[in-house]
N, C-alpha and C positions, 0 to 999 in steps of 0.2 A: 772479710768485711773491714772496712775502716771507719773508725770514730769520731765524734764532733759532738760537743757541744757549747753553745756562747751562755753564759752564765754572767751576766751583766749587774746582777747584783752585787752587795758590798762593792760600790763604786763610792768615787771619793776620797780617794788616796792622797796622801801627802808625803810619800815617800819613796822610791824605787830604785828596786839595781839596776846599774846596767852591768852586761856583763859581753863577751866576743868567744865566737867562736869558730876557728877557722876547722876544725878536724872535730875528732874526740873529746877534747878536752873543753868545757867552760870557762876560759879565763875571767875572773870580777873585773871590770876596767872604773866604778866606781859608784857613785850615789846621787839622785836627784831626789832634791827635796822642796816642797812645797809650803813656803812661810808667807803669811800673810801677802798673798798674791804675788808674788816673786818664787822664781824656781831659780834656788841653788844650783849647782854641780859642784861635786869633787872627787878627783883621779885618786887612787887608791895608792899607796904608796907603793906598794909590793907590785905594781901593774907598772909608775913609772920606771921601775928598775929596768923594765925591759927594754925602755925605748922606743914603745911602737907610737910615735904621735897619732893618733885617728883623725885630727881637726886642726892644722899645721896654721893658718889664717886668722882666723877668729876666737879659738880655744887654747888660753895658755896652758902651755905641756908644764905645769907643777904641782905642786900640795896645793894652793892657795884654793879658799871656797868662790867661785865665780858665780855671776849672774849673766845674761844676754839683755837685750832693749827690749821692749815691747814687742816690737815691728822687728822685722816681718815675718817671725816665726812664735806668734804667742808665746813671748819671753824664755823659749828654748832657745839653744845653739841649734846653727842650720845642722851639726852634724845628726844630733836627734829629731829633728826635723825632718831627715831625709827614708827616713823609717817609717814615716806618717803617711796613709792613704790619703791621693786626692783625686777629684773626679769621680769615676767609676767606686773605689773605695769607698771612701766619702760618702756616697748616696749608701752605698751598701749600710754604712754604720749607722747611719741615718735609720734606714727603714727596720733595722735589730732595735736600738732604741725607739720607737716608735709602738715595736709588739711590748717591748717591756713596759711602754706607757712614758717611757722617757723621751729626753729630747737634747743636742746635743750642748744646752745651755743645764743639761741637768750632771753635766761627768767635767771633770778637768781636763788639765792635758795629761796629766802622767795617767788619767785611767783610761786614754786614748791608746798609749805608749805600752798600756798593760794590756790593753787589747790586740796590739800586735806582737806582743808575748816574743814567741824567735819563729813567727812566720817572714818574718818581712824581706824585704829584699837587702843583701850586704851581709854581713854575718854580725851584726849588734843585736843582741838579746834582754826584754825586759823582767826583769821578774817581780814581784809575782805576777802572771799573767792572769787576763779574767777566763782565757781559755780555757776549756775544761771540753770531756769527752762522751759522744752519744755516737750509738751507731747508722750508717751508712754505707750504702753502695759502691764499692771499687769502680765501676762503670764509668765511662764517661760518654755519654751518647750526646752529639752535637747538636742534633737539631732538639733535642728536650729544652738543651740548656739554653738557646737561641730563644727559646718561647718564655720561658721562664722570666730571661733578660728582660726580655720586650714588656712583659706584664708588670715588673717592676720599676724600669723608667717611668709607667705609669700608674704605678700606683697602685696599682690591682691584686698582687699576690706578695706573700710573706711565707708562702706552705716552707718554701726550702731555703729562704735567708740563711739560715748558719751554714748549710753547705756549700753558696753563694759567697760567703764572710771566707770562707777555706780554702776555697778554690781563688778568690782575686780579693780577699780584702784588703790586701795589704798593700795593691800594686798602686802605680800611679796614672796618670795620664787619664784622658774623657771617655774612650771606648772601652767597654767592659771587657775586662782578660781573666785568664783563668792559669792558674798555675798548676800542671799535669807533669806527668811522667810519663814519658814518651820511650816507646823500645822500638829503633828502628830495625831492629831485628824482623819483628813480629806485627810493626805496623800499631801496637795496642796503645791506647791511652788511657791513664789510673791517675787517681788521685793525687794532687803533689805535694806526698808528704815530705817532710824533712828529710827521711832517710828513704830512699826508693829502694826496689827490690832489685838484683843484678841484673843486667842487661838494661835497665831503664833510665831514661835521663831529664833532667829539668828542664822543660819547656814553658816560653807561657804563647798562651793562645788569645787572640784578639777578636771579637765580635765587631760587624759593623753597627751601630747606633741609629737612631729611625733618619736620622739626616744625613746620612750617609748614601753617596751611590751604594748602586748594590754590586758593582765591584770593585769596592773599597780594598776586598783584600788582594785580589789580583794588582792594584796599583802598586801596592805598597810592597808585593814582592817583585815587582815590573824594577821599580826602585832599588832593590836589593840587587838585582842582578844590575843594576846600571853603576850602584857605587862600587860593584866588587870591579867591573870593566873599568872604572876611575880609578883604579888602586885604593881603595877606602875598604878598610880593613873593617868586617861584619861579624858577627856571631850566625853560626849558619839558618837559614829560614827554611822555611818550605810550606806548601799550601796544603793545608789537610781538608778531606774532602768527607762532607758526612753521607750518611744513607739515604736520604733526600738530597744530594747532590749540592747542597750549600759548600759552598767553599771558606776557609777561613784560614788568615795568615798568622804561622806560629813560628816563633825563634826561640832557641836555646839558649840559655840565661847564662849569661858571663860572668853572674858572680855566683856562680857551683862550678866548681870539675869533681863529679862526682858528685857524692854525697860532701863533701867541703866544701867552706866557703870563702867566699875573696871579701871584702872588708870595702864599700862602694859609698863614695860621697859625689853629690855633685855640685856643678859650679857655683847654681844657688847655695846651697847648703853651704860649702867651701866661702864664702865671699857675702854673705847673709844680702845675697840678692832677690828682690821680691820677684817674680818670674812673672809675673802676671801683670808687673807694672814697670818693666824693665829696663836698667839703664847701662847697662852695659856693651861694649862693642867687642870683635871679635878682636881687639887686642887683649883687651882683659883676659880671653880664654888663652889668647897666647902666651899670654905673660903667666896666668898660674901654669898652667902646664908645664914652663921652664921651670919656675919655684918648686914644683914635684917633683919635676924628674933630671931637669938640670941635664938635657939633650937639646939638641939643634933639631934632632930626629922630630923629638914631639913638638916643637914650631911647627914643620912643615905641615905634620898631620891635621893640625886645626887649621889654615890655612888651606891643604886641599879639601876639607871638609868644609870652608867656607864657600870656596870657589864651588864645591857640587852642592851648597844651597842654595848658592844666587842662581848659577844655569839650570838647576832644577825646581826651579818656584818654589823651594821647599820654605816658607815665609814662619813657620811655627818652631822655629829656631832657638826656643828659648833657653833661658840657664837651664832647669831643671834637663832639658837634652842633653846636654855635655857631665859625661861621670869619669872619673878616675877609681882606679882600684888599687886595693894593695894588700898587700902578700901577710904570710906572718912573722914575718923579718923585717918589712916598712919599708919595703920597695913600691914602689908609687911607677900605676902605667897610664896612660889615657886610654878607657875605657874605648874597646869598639862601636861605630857608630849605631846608632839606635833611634826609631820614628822619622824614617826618610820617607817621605812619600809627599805627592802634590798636596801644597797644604797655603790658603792665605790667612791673613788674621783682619781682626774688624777693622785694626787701623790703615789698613790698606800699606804693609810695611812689614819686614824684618822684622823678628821680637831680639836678635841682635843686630846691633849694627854695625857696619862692615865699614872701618876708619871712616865712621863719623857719618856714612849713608845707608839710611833703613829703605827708604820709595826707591829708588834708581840706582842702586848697586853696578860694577859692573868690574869690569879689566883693571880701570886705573886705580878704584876703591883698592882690587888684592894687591897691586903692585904696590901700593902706597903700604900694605899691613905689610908686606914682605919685603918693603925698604927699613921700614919703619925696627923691625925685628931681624934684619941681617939674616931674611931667608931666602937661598941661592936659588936660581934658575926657575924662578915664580912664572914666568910665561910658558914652560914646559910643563908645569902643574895645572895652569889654565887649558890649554891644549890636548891635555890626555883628559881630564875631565869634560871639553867640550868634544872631542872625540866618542868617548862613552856617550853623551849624552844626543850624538848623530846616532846613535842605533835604538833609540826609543822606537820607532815604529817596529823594528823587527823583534824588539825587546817583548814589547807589548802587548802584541798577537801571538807568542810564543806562551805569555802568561796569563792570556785568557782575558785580556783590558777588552770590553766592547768599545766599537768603533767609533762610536762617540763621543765616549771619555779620552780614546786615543787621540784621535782629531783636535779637541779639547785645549789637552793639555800640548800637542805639535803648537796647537797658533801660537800658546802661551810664550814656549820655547822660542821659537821664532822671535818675537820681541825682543830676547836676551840675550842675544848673541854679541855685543859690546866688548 
């Protein structure tokens, strides 16, 4: 049996650790503190000796007490920020406070930050956390949890919120996911604690949303298979299928090997860009990439990651998409790509933009990022991604896309071939 309880009480905190943990050991990395509507930070002195910057952009690496702006991260640094549920989350936290009679104008941010305790994604840990433990079922039966979902988007059920809050409250993005332990051994799915039992590994799992086709997750692995044919380096996927025959797309989480963990910030976070109102182009991702990792290699990679947005309609391209990871030595990698799938947004446009074109992206937009960044042989990079993306139809019937949504999304393609 595994335990759970949300204990949202004693909220209203004005003070907390942060702490990292890539193995065994908790390192203290420092203190946020909450004065008179301003949230502090300070690095711990014994934590700078080591060197590891977590926040290299926006968070100076010294003793001094810092603050953030307001905007756009309620006067946190993006790097704590990037620990924060949104979307699915979000509502989650929402509907916990709501049984407690609370509401999210009734908790700060650090009792938001204490709500994610050391579930969250990256390996940054809060303490004290409001987490606390009740028991529950190892199980993970998909279509329960499918119904469950659906009744809470709308409002209807609260029975198992906390075990909802444990399984994805931490994660980000609109479709509700759920963080499991997966043994490909045995096919089983558990709970996804912090420490899994051997043979089991961190996956997270993605439900489709009531506006969603209903083979939302056959797209999105249709997509997997087409950026791995691109050379676009992925975290591995696979469709798991429940006992009522639902299907749903789950990948293996790149910031665990193992039970460890890798240390994950992203562009928003990195660059305190607001993602949901966003003004950044895909040089900016270019260009920190090099400030990380100080390769040519990682140019390219965002750059063919750009080119398999624009020919893959993929238009939900936001900062929060793009992550880096890093080691516990302070090696800095661009994260594998993540949230490829057919995707537009309301403004009819990119949520980056691709030198200076979010509507009408195409060949000249990459050549102009890969003149502009002195990266070689950009019409080879064009090529082998509009190559992958000629085998969408065989791709697609292969992963179960009804014929409709194939069709669909072939016109869309068709358009883009520039």
């Amino acid at each position: 049996m595994g335990t759970l309880k949300t204990n949202i009480s004693g909220h209203l905190r004005n003070k907390i650790n942060v702490s990292i943990k890539f193995s065994d050991d908790e390192i203290e990395v420092g203190k946020l503190i909450l004065d008179n509507r301003k949230v502090y930070f300070k690095y711990n002195d014994k934590f700078l000796e080591r060197g590891l910057n977590l926040s290299p952009i926006k968070l100076q690496f010294n003793n001094s007490i810092q603050f953030a702006k307001p905007e756009p991260f309620q006067g946190i640094f993006g790097v704590f920020d990037d620990s924060l549920p949104d979307g699915w989350g979000k509502l989650l936290l929402n509907r916990a406070l709501e049984k407690e009679g609370l509401s999210l104008n009734d908790i700060n941010i650090l009792d938001q930050l204490a709500y994610v305790g050391e579930t969250g994604r990256g390996a940054l840990i809060y303490r004290p956390a409001i987490t606390n433990e009740e028991n529950f079922s190892d199980d993970i039966d998909i279509d329960r949890l499918k119904t469950v979902i659906d009744k809470v988007f709308k409002g209807t059920s609260v029975e198992i919120i906390e075990e909802l809050m444990h399984l994805g409250g931490s994660s980000g993005g609109a479709r509700p996911k759920a963080n499991v332990g997966y043994n490909p051994g045995t096919d089983e799915l558990i709970h996804g604690y912090n420490n899994l039992p051997e043979g089991f590994e961190h996956w997270i799992i993605k439900f489709p949303n009531s506006e969603d086709p209903f083979d939302i997750s056959n797209i999105e692995y249709a997509y997997h298979k087409m950026a791995l044919a691109a050379n676009i380096e992925m975290s591995e996927c696979k469709l798991f299928e429940s006992k009522e025959g639902l299907q749903i797309f789950g990948t293996k989480r790149f910031d665990r090997i193992g039970n460890n963990r890798l240390h994950m910030h992203s562009m928003a976070g990195l660059t305190h860009d607001n993602f949901r109102r966003s003004s950044i182009d895909y040089g900016h991702v270019i260009d920190t990439a090099y400030t990380l990792e100080q390769s040519a290699a990682a140019r390219k990679k965002v750059l063919r990651l750009a080119a398999f947005n624009v020919y893959s309609h993929n238009r939900d391209d936001h900062s929060k998409n793009f992550s880096w990871l890093m080691d516990d030595v302070g090696n800095w990698t661009f994260a594998p790509a993540y949230d490829l799938t057919y995707s537009s947004t309301a403004i009819g446009e990119h949520s980056t933009r691709i030198a200076g074109e979010g509507a009408y992206p195409g060949r000249k937009n990459i050549l102009a990022l890969a003149k502009e960044f002195s990266i070689s042989k950009p019409n080879e990079i064009i090529e082998e991604v509009q190559d992958a993306i000629a085998e969408w139809p065989k791709i697609a019937k292969a992963c179960g896309v009804n014929e409709a949504s194939l069709d669909r999304i072939q016109k869309k393609f068709n358009q883009l071939t520039d």
